[in-house]
N, C-alpha and C positions, 0 to 999 in steps of 0.2 A: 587697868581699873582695879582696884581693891576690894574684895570678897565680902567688904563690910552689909550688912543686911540693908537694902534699897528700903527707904521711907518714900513713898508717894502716892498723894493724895491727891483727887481730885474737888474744883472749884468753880463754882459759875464766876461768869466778871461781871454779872449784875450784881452777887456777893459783896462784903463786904472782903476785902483781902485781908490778912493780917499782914504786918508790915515791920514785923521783928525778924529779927536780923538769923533766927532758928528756921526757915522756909527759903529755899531758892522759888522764885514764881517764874512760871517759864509759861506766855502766852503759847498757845497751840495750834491758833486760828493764821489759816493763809489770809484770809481778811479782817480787820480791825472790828471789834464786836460793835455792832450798832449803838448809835445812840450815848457811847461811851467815851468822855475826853481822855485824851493820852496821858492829861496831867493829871487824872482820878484813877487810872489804871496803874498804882505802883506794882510794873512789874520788872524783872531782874533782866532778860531777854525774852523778843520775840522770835521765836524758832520757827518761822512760817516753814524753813525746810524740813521738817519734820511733819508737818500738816499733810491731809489729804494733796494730790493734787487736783489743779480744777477741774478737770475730768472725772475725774473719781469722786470727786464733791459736789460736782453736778447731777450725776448720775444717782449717786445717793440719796442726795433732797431730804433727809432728814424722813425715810421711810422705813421705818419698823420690817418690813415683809423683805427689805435689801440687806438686814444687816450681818448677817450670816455670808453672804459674798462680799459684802464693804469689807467688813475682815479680812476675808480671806486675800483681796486686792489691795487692800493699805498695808495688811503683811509686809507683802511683796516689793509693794514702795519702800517701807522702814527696812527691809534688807537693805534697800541700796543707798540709803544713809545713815547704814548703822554707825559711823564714825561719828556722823554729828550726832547722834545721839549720846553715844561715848562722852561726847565733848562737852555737854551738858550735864552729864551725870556727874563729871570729874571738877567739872565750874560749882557746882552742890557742894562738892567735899562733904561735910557729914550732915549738910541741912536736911530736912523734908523738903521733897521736892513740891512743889506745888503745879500741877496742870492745868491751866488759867483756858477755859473755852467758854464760848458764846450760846452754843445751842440751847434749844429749849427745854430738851429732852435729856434727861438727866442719865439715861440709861444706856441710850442708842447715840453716842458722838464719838469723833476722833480721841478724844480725852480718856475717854472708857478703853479703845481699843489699843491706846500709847500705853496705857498704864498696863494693859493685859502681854502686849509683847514686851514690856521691859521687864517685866516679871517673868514669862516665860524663858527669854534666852536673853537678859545679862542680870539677873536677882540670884545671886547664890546664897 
């Protein structure tokens, strides 16, 4: 991967996406966001293997007082597809990536904590 400075941002899919050809959108969600047609949702790939898994996304429920160990356990999952991850990043080439998720909670989702470890260990 090349040392170039990682662009990415995050986006709800009830947003409006942008759909210029300067963003990679990469859905994040292991399940398709409600309520949302596949043909309204332009996005570039859906990486549900990057996503929590259902275990982990169950347990979670979208609870403010878990998110400090969701972290720490979706870590642990994104270690062990750090390649897809990779391969994502390298599909981007110099776009902004865009992190396409469902939840409601702007602060507390998988999207917040994608963007926090690809920052952490492959953002140089």
């Amino acid at each position: 991967m090349s040392k170039q400075k990682l662009k990415v941002k995050l986006i709800r899919a009830y947003e409006t996406i942008p759909r210029d050809n300067g963003h990679y959108r990469v859905l994040v969600d292991r399940l398709w966001p409600r309520g949302v047609k596949k043909e309204d949702l332009d996005v570039d790939v859906w990486m549900k293997e990057v996503s929590p898994s259902t275990e982990l996304r169950k347990w979670f429920d979208h609870d403010p007082e878990r998110w400090d160990e969701f972290r720490t356990r979706y870590f642990k999952e994104l270690d062990e597809v750090r390649v897809q991850v990779l391969e994502m990043l390298e599909s981007a080439g110099k776009r902004t990536i865009l992190l396409i998720y469902g939840a409601k909670d702007d602060e507390h989702n998988q999207a917040v904590a994608l963007k926090e470890w690809i920052e952490n260990h492959l953002s140089k």
